[in-house]
VOGU-3710 file (C-alpha; in Angstrom, 3 decimals, decimal comma):
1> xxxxxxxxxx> 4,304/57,660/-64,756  1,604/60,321/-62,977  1,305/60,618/-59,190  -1,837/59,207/-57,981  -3,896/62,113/-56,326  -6,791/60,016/-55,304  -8,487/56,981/-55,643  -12,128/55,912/-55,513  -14,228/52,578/-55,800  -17,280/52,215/-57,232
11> xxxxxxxxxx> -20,372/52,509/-55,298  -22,311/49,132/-56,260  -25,838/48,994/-55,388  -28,216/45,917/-54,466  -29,720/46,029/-57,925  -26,492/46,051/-60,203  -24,686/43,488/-57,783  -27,576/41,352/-58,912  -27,662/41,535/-62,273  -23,885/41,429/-62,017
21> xxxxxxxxxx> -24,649/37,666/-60,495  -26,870/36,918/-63,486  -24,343/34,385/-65,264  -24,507/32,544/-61,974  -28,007/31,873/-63,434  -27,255/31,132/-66,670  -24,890/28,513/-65,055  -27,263/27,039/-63,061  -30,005/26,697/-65,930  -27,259/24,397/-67,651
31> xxxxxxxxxx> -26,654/22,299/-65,020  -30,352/21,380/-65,037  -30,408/20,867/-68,707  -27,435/18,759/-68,119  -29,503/16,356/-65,645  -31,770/16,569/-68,369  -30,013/15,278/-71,436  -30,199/18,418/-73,189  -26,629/19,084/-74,074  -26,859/21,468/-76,651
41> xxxxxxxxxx> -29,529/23,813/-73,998  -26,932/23,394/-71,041  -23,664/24,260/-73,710  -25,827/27,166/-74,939  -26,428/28,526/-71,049  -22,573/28,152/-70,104  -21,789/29,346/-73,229  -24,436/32,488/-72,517  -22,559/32,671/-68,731  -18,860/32,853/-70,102
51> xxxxxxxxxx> -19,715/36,003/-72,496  -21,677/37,594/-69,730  -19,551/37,526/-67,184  -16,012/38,378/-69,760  -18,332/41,432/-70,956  -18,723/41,933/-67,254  -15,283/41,767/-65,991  -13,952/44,141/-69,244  -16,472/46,699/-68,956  -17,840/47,474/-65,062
61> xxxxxxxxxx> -15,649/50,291/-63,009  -13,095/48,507/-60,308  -11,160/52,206/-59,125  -11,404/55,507/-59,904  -7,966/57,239/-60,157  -7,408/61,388/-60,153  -4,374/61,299/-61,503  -2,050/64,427/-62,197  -3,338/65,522/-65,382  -6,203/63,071/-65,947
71> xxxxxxxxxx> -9,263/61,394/-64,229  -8,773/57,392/-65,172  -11,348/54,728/-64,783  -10,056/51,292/-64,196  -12,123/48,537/-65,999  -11,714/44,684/-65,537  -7,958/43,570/-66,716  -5,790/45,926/-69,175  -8,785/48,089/-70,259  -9,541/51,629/-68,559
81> xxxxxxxxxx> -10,968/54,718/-69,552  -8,727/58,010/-69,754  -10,648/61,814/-69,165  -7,674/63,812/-69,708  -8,241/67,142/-67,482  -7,928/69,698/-70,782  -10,974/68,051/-71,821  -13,220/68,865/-68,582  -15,144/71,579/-68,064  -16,590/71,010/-64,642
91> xxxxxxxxxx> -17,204/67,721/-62,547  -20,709/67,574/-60,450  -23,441/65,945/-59,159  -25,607/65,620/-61,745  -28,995/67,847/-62,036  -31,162/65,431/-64,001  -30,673/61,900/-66,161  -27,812/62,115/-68,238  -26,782/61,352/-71,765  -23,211/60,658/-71,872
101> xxxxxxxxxx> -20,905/57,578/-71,222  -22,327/55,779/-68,151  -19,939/54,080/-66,306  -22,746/51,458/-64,291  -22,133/50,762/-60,441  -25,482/51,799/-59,302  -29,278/53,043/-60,459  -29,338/55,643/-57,575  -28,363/59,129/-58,184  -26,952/59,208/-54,784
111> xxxxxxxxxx> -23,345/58,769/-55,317  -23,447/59,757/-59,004  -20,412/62,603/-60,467  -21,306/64,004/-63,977  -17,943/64,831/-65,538  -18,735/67,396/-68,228  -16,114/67,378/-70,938  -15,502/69,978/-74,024  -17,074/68,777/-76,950  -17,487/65,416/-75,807
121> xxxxxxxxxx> -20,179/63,382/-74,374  -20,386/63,393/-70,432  -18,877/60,778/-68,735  -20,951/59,246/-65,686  -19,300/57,547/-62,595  -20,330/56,859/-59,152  -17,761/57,049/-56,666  -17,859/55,208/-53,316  -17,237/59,429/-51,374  -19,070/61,591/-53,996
131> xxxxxxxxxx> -18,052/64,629/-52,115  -14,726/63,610/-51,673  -14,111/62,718/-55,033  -15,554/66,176/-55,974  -13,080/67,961/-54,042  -9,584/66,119/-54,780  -10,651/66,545/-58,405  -11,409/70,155/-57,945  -8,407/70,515/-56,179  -5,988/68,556/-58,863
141> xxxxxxxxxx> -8,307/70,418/-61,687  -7,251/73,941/-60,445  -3,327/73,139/-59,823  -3,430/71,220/-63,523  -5,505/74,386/-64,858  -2,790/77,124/-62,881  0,475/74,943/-64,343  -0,627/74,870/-68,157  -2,171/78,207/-68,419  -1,923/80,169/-71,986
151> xx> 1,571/81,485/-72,044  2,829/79,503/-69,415
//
């Protein structure tokens, strides 16, 4: 098992904790229906809340982990996403919108680390500490990098 190096939480915004209470909605809506004999309208809402929020839970950032050879981001239950550090190029705030894998915690740019990876799409993340996050990754980056150098 890797040392942890550091660890991060997401940055959630105002906007995306709101549409991350959006099932609460959909919950809500089928209570009414309920009052109002529609059962099949109030199943469909609850039934429309449950995916949401399970789609929710799997796929929205909880930590952010530098790790000794790899950057992992932990997702809702078993599921996480692995950058393994022989695959990045360079991590950084990013210059402009992004194509890539967007981790979502927030529609500001503010906090927001562009991870560019070799030959693979960029993977977008915003950490609670952008700066800090920028510099324990550097730092674990360049003693990963000076350990498994050609030769070595």
């Amino acid at each position: 098992m890797e040392s942890l190096i550091y660890e991060d939480t997401p940055r959630y915004d105002v906007w995306l904790k709101a549409i991350i209470l959006l099932p609460l909605f959909f919950v809500l809506i089928g209570a009414f229906y309920l009052t109002t004999s529609e059962g099949e309208s109030a199943i469909g809402m609850f039934a429309t809340a449950v995916l949401m929020a399970a789609i929710y839970w799997a796929v929205f950032p909880r930590k952010y982990r530098i790790l000794e050879s790899k950057v992992k981001i932990v997702l809702g239950g078993p599921f996480s996403f692995n950058i393994p550090f022989d695959s990045i190029e360079t991590a950084r705030a990013p210059k402009w919108a992004s194509v890539g894998i967007n981790f979502p915690s927030s529609f500001s740019g503010k906090n927001a680390v562009q991870i560019v990876r070799r030959k693979r799409l960029n993977v977008n993340i915003t950490p609670s500490d952008r700066e800090l996050f920028l510099k324990s990754l550097d730092k674990a980056l360049n003693s990963w990098r000076s350990h498994h150098t050609e030769g070595h």
